[in-house]
C-alpha positions as CSV (number, residue, x, y, z in Angstrom):
1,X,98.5,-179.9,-16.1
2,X,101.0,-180.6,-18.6
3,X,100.2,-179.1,-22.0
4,X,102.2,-180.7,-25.0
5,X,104.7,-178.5,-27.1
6,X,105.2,-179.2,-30.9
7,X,107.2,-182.1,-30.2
8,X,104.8,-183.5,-28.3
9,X,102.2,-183.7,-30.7
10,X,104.5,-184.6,-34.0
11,X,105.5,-187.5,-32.0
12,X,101.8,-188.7,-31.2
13,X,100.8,-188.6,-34.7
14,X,103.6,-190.4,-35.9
15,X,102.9,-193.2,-33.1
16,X,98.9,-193.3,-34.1
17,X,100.1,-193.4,-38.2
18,X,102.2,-196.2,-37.4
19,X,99.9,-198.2,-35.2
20,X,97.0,-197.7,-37.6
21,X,99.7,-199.4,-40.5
22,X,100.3,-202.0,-38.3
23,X,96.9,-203.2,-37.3
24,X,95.9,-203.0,-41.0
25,X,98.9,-205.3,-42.2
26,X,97.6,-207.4,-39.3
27,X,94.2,-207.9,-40.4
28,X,94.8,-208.6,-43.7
29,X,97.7,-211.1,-43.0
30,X,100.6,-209.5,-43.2
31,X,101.7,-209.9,-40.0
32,X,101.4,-212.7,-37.8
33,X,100.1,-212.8,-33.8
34,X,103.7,-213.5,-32.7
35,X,104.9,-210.3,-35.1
36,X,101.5,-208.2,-34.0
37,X,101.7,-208.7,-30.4
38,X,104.7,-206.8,-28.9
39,X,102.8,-204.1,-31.3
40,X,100.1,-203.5,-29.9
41,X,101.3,-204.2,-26.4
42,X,103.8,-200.8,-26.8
43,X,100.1,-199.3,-27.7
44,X,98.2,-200.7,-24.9
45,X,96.3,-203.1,-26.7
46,X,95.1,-206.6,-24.8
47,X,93.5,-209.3,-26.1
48,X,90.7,-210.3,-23.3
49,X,88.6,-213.3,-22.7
50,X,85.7,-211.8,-24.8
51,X,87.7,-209.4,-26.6
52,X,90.4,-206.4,-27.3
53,X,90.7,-204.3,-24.1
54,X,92.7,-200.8,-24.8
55,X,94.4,-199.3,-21.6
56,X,95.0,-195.8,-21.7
57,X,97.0,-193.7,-19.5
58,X,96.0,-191.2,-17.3
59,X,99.6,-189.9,-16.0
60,X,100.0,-189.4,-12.2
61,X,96.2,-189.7,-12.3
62,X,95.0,-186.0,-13.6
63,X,92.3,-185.7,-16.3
64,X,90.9,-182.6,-17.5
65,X,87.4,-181.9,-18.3
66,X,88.0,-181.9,-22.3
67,X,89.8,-184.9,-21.7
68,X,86.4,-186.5,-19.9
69,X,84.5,-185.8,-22.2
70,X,87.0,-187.3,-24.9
71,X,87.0,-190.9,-22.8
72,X,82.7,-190.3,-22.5
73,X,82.8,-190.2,-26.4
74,X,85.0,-193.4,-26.7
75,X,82.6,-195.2,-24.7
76,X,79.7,-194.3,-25.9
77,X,80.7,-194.6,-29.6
78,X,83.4,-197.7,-29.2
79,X,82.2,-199.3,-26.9
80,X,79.8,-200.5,-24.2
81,X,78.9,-197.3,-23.0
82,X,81.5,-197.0,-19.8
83,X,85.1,-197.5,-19.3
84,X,87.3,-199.4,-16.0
85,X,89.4,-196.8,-14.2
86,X,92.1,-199.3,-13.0
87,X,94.4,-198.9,-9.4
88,X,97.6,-197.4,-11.0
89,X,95.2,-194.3,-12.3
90,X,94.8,-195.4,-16.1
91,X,91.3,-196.4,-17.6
92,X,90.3,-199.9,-19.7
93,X,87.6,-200.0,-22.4
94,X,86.7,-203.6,-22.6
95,X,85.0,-204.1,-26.2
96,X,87.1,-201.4,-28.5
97,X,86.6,-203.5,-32.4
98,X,90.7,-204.3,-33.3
99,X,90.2,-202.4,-36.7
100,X,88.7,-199.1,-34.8
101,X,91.5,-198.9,-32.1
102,X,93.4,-196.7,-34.3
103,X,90.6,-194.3,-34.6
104,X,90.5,-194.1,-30.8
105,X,93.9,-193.4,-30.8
106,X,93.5,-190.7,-33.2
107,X,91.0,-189.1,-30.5
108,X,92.6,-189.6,-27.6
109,X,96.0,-187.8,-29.7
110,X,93.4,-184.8,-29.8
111,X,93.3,-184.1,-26.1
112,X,96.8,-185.1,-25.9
113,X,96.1,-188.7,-24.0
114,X,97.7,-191.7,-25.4
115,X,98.1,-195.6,-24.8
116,X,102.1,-195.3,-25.0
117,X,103.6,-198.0,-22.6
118,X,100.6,-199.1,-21.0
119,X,101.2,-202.6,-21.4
120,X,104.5,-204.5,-22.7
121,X,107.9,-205.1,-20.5
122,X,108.7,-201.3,-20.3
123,X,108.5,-198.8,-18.2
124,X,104.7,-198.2,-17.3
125,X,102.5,-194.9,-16.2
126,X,104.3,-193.1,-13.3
127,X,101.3,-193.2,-10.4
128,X,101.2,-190.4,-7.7
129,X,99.4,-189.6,-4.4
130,X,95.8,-188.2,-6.0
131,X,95.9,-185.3,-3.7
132,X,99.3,-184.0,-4.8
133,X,99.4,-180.2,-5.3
134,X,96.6,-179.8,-2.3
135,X,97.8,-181.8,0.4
136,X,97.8,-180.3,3.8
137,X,100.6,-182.8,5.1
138,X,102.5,-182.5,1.5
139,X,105.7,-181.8,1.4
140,X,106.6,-180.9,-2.1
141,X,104.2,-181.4,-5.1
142,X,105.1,-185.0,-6.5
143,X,103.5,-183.5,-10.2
144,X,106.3,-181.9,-11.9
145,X,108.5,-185.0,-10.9
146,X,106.3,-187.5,-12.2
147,X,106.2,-185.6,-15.2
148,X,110.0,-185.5,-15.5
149,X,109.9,-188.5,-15.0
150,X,107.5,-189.7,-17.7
151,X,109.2,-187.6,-20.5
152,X,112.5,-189.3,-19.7
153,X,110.9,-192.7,-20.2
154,X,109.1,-192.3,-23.0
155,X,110.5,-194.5,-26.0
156,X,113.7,-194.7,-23.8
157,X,115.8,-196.8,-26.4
158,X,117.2,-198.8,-23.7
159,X,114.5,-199.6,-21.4
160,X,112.1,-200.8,-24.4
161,X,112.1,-204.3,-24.1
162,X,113.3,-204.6,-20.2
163,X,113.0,-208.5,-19.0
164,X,109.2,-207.8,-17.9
165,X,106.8,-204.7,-17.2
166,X,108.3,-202.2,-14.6
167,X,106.0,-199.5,-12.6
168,X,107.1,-196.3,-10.6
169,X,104.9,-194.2,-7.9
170,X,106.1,-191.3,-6.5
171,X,105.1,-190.0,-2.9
172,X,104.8,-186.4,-1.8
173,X,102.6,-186.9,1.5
174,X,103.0,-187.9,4.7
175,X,100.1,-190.6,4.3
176,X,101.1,-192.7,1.4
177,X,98.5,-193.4,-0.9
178,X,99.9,-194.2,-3.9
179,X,101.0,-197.9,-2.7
180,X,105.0,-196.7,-3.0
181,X,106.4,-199.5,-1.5
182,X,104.9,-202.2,-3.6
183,X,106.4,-200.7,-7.1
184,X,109.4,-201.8,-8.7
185,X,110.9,-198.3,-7.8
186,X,109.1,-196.3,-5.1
187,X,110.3,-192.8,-4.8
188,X,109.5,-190.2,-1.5
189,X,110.4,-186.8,-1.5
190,X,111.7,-186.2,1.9
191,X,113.9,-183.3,3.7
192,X,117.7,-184.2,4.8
193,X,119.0,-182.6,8.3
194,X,120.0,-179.4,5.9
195,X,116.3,-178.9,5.1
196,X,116.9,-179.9,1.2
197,X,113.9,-181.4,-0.2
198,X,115.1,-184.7,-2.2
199,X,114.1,-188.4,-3.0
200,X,114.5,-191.9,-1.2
201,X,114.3,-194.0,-3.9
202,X,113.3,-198.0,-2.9
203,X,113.4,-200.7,-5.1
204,X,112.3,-204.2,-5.7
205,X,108.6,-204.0,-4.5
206,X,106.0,-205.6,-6.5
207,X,103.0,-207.9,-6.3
208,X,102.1,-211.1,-8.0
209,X,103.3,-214.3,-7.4
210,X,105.5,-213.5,-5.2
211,X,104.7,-209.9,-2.9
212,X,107.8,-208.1,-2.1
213,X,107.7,-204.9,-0.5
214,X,110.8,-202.6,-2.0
215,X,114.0,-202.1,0.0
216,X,116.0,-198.4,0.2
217,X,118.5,-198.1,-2.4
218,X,118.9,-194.9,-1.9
219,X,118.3,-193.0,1.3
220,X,118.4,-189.5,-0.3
221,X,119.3,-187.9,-3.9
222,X,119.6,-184.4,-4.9
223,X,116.7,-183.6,-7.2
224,X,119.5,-182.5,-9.9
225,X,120.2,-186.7,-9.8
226,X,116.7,-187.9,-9.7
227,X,116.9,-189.3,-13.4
228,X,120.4,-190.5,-13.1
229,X,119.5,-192.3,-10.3
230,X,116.5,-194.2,-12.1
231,X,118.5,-194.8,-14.7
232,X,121.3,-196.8,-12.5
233,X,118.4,-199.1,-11.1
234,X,117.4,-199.6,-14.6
235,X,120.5,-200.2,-16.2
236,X,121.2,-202.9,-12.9
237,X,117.8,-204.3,-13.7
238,X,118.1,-204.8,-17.4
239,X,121.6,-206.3,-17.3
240,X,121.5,-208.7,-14.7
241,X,117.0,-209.4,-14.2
242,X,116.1,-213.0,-15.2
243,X,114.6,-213.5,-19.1
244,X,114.6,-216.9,-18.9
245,X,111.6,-217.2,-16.7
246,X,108.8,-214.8,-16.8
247,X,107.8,-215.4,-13.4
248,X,111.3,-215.2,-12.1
249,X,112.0,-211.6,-14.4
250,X,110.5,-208.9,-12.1
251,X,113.0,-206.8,-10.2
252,X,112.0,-207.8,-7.1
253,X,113.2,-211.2,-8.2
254,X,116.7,-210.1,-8.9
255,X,116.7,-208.1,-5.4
256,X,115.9,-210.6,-3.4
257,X,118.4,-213.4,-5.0
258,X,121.1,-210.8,-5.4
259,X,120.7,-209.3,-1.9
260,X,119.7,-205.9,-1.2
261,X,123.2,-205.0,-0.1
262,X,125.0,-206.6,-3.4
263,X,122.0,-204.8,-5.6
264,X,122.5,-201.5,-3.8
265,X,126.4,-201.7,-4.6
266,X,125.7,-202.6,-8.2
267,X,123.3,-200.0,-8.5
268,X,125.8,-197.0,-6.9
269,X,128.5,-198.1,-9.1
270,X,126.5,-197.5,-11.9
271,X,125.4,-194.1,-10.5
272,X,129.1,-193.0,-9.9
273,X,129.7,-193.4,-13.6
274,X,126.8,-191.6,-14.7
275,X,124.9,-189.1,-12.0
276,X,126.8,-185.5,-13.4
277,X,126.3,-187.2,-17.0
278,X,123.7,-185.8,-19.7
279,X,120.4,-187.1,-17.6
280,X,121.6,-184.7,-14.6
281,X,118.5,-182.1,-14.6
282,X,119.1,-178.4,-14.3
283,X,117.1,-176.0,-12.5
284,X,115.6,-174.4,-15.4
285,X,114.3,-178.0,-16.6
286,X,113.1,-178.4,-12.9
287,X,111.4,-175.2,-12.8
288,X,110.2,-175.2,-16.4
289,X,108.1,-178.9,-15.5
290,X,106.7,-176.9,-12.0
291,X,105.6,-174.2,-14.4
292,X,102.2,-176.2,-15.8
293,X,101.5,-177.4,-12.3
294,X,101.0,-173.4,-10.8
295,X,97.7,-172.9,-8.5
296,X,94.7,-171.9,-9.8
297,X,93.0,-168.8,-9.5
298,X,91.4,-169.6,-6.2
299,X,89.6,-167.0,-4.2
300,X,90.2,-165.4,-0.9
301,X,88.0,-167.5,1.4
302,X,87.5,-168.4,5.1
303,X,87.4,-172.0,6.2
304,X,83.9,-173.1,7.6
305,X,81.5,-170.6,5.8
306,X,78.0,-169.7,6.9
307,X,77.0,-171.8,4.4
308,X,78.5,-174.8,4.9
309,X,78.0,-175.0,8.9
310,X,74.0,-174.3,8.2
311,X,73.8,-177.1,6.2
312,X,76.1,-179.6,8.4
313,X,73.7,-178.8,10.7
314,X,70.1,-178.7,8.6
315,X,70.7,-182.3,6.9
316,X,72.0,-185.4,8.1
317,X,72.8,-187.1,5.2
318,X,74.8,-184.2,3.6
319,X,76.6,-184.4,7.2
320,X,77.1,-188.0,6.7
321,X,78.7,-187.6,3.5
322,X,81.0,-184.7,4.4
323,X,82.4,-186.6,6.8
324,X,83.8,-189.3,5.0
325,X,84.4,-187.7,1.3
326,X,85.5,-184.3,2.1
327,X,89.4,-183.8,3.2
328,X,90.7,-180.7,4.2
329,X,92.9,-178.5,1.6
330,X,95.8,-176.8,1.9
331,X,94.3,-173.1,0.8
332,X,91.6,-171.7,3.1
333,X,87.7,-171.8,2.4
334,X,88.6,-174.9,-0.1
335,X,87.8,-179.0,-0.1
336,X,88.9,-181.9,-1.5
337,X,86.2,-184.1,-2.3
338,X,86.4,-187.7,-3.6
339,X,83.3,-189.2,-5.7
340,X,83.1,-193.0,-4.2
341,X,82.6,-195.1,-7.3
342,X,81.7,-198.1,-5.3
343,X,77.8,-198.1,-5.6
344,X,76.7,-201.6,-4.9
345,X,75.8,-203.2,-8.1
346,X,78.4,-202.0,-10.0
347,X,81.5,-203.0,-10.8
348,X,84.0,-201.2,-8.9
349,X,85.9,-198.4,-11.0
350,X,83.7,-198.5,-13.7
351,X,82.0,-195.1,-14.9
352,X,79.6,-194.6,-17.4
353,X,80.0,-192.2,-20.6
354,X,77.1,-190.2,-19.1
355,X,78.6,-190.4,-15.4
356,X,82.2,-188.9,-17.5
357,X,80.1,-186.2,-19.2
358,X,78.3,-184.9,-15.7
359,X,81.9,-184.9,-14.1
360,X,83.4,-182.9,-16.6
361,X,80.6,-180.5,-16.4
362,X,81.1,-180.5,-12.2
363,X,84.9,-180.0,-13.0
364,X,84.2,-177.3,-15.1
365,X,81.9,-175.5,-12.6
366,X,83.2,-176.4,-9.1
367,X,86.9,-177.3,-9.5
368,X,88.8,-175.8,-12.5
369,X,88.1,-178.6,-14.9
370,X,90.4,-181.0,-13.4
371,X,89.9,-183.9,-11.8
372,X,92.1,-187.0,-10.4
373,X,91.9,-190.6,-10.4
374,X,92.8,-192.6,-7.3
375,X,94.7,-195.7,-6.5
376,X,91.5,-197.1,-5.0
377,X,89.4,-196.4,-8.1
378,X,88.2,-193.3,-6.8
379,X,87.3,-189.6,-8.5
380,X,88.7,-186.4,-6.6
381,X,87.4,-182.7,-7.2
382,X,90.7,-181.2,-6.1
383,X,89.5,-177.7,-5.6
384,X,85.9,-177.3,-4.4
385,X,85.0,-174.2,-2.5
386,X,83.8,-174.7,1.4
387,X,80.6,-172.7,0.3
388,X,79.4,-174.6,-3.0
389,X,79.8,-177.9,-1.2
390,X,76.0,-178.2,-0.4
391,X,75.0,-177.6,-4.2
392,X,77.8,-179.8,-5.5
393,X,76.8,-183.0,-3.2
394,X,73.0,-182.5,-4.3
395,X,74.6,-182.4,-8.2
396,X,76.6,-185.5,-7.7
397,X,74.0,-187.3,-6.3
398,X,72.0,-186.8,-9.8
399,X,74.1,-189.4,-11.4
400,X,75.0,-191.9,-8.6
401,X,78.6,-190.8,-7.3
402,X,77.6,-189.3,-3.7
403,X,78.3,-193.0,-2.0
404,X,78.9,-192.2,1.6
405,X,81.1,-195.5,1.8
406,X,84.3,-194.0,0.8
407,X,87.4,-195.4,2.9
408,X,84.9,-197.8,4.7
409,X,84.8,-201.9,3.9
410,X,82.4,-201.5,0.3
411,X,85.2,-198.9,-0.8
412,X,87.0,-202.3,-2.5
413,X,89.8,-202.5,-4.8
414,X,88.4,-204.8,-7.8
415,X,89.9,-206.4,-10.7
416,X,87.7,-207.1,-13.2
417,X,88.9,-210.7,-12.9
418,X,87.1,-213.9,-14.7
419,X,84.5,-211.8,-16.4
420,X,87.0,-210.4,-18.7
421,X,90.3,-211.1,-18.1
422,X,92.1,-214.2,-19.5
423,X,93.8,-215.1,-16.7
424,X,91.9,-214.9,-14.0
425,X,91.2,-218.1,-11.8
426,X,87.6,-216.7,-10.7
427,X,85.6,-213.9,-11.1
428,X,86.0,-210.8,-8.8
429,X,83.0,-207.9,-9.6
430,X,80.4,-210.8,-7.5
431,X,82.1,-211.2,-4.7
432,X,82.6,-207.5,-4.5
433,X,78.6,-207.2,-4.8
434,X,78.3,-209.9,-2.4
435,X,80.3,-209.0,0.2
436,X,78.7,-205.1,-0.6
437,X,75.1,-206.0,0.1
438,X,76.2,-207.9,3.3
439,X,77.0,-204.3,4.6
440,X,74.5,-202.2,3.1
441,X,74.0,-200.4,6.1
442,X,76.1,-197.1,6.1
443,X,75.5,-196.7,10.1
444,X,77.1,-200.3,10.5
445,X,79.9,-199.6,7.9
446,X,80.6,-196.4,10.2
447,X,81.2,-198.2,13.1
448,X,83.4,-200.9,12.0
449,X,85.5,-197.9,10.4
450,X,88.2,-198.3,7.9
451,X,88.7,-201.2,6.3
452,X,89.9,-201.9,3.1
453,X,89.7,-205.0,0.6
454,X,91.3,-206.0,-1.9
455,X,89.9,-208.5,-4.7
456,X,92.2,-210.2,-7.6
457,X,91.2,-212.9,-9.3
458,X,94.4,-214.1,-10.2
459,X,97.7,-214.6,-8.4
460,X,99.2,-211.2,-10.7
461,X,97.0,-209.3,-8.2
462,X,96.3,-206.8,-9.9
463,X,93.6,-205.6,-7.1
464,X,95.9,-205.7,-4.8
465,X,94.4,-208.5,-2.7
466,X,98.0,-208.6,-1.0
467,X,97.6,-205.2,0.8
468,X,94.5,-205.4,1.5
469,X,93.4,-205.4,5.1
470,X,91.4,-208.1,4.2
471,X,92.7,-209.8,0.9
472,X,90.7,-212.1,-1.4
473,X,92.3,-214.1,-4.1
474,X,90.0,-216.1,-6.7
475,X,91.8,-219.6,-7.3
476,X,91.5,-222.5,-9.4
477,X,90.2,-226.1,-7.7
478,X,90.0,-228.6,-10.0
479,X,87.7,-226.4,-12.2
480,X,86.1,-225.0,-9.6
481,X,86.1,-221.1,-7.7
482,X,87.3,-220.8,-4.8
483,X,89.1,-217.6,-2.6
484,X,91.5,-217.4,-0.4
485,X,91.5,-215.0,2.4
486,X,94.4,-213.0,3.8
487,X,94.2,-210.6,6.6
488,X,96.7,-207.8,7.9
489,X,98.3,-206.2,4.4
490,X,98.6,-202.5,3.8
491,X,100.1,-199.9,1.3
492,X,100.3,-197.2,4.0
493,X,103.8,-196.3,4.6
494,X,104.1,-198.6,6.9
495,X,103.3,-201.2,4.4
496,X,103.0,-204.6,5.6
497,X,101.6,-207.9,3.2
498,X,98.4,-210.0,4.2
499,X,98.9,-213.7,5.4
500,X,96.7,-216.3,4.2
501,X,93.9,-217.4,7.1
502,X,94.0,-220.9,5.8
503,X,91.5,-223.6,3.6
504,X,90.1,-221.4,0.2
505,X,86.3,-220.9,0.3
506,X,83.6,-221.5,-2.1
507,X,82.1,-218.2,-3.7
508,X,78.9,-218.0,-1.3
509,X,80.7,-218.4,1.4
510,X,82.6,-215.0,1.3
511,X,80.6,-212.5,2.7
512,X,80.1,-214.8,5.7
513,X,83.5,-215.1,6.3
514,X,83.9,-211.5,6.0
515,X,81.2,-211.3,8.7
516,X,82.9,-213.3,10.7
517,X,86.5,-211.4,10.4
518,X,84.5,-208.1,11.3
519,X,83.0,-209.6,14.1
520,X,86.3,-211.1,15.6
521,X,87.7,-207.4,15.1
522,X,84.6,-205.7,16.7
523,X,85.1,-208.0,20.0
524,X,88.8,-206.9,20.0
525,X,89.3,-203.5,19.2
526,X,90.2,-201.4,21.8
527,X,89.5,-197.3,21.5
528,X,90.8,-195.7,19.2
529,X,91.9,-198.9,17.0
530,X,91.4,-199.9,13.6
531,X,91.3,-202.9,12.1
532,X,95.1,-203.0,11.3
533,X,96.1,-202.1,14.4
534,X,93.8,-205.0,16.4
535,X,95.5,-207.2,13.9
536,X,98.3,-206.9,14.4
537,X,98.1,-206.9,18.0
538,X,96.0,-210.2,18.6
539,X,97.0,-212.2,15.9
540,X,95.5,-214.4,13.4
541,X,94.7,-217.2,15.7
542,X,91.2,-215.5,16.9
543,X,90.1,-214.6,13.6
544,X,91.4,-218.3,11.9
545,X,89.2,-219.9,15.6
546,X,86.2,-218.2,14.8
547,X,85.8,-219.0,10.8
548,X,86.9,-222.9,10.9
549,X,84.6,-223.3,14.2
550,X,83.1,-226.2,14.2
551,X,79.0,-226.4,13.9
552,X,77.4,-227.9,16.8
């Protein structure tokens, strides 16, 4: 984990002093909402449906356990008791008071976390596959790179006030989960015919509106150019991107009108100017952001200990859980685990103040007080040791994060939507519980395998409904709430975006429909299948047949 030099800290506390000025000059008049806003955008500040929601960045998803136990005491002391871990790894507390946010900031400067650039048209909190560092199928560690690549955009002068908000992911794995493709740039490291590890860099992906997955603008760059590159793309982006029309001002936007082949010649024109220029990196910065993202201490350990095998064997339902929330590590006699926070009844990615106390304790004892969050709302223990893995399940399961439903159809993507976001068009945490207690039975949810939804209650999509295997989008009918339902998206590397079944449904209609979709896929699959790949070879039509049918 990065730990912040001098520098680091001076600049935090100056940020915190000047944000606390600011909100006090707001509240007593001084400055107006139209002065105020971009203000506390830069500082990740929202103004809700109910009230003030603070965004705080997690960057490229890795918390340590003091740092837990820093976002437990927020939430238990400003606000609600629990905070929102959101799908590009950052977490939301939805009742912070406006005249305390300051404070918060003050304690979240203490364990060096911050709410820089977590909202406002900048550049945003660079995301990264959560099991980077420990993948079996990784090719580099995406980490230092991410970092890089958050110190370079930090209060960049230039990219401050870009036409609208811009987001970066960067994928080290061969299974891309980190949504890459649907960012405004994606970067993967891959290997050239010489065996040099670089970056393909895409660009013009996004959501929203209009879903656009991003288009190679690069096919491979030297590390030494990684920030030069960015910087090309940017410096395209900002000059030419629409400011006119907000809807029209994402990069995608400009891609698409300009043509991927006029936008990559704009973009390597740029580059040619500046790639050996003052953002080239050096080895020695390479090596020195590597350095706070060494292994830990692990242990000399076989895979598949007596331990572990006896109690595969003694208890079903530790098997059952093993099965689906344990992935395979790249050190022997080690796990990844991922704590599933999709227990029906709850809102997915929320967590409560005690729930971020007990993981920081589990971190501390089981995984060298670290954990990551997940693109799909998810915990992950990084480094748990084969032998403990009994002892740790039966701890997790203490405080209500040993689901057995990870990866399966209850695992959803959420946005909070109509319960507290202004602009949602209809609620999204009840049709997540709806569509939960239709499949309640973890045998049945086994069978139909993995299957992901997404739910966004408004067309920004900020749950992704538009890669979902099954997407659900909450519109607006005349007042009323309905969803629409799209079928056949991913975020895999091979990612691919959902088309709409047809006619929107009412709200209790959903978890029928969903039903119904699994059914159609359960009559078609052939072995060794998944829902994606029936899809997309039968088509919509069977699916669309079977939910319009007719009643008798």
């Amino acid at each position: 984990m990065y730990q912040y030099d001098d520098y680091d800290h001076r600049m935090l506390a100056d940020r915190v002093a000047q944000f606390r000025d600011q909100t006090d000059r707001f509240m007593a008049g001084k400055l107006s909402d139209t002065e105020f806003l971009p203000l506390r955008l830069q500082n990740g500040l929202y103004i809700q449906r109910l009230a003030p929601m603070l965004r705080v960045a997690i960057p490229y998803g890795l918390l340590s356990s003091t740092q837990l136990r820093k976002l437990a005491f927020i939430a238990r002391h400003y606000d609600k008791g629990y905070g929102h871990f959101t799908t590009r790894q950052n977490i939301q507390f939805n009742w912070p008071a406006l005249e305390e946010v300051p404070d918060i900031l003050a304690h979240l400067a203490e364990v060096e976390m911050h709410a820089i650039q977590t909202s406002g048209n900048c550049i945003r909190n660079t995301t990264t596959d959560q099991f980077a560092g420990v993948a079996v199928d990784e090719l580099e560690d995406s980490r230092p790179y991410c970092e890089i690549i958050r110190q370079w955009s930090s209060f960049h002068p230039e990219f401050a006030y870009l036409p609208r908000k811009f987001k970066i992911a960067v994928c080290g794995t061969s299974v891309d989960q980190a949504a890459t493709q649907v960012h405004d740039i994606g970067i993967y490291l891959v290997q050239n015919e010489d065996s040099e590890i670089g970056f393909q860099i895409l660009a013009g992906g996004g959501l929203g509106r209009t879903p656009v997955i991003g288009q190679v603008v690069f096919d491979f760059v030297e590390k030494k150019h990684l920030l030069t590159a960015l910087e090309a793309i940017l410096r395209v982006y900002n000059r030419y991107g629409r400011r006119d029309n907000k809807y029209k001002a994402r990069i995608k936007i400009l891609v698409k009108e300009t043509g991927i082949d006029e936008f990559r010649n704009k973009v390597h024109i740029e580059w040619e100017r500046i790639k050996n220029g003052p953002q080239t990196l050096t080895e020695a910065e390479i090596e020195r952001c590597k350095s706070f993202f060494v292994d830990p201490s692990y242990l000399k350990k076989e895979d598949n200990p007596e331990e572990l095998v006896e109690a595969l064997q003694s208890d079903v339902l530790f098997n059952s859980w093993y099965e689906q929330n344990v992935k395979p590590h790249k050190k022997s006699g080690y796990a990844i685990v991922t704590a599933c926070l999709k227990e029906t009844g709850i809102a997915p990615g929320d967590i409560t103040d005690t729930q971020l106390d007990y993981i920081a304790t589990l971190a501390d004892e089981f995984s060298f007080g670290e954990v990551r969050v997940t693109h799909h709302q998810n915990v992950v223990f990084a480094d748990v040791e084969q032998s403990k893995l009994f002892s740790f399940w039966h701890k997790l399961k203490e405080q209500s994060l040993a689901a057995m439903n990870l990866g399966l159809l209850t695992d959803m993507i959420c946005c909070p939507g109509g319960d507290f976001c202004a602009l949602a068009n209809a609620k999204s945490i009840p049709i997540a519980e709806s569509i939960q207690r239709e499949f309640e039975d973890i045998e049945e949810l086994k069978v139909i395998g993995d299957l992901r939804i997404n739910i966004s209650g408004c067309m920004n999509a900020c749950g992704h409904h538009h890669v979902g295997n099954i997407g659900i989008l909450g519109v607006d009918k005349k007042g009323e709430e309905f969803y629409q339902v799209s079928l056949g998206g991913s975020s895999r590397h091979a990612a691919s975006l959902g088309k709409i079944i047809g006619p929107a449904f009412a709200q209790e209609e959903i978890p029928g429909v969903v039903r119904q979709i699994v059914t159609v896929y359960q009559a078609h699959k052939q072995a060794g299948e998944e829902f994606l790949d029936t899809y997309q070879r039968i088509g919509m039509d069977p699916f669309k047949e079977k939910i319009y049918a007719k009643a008798d």
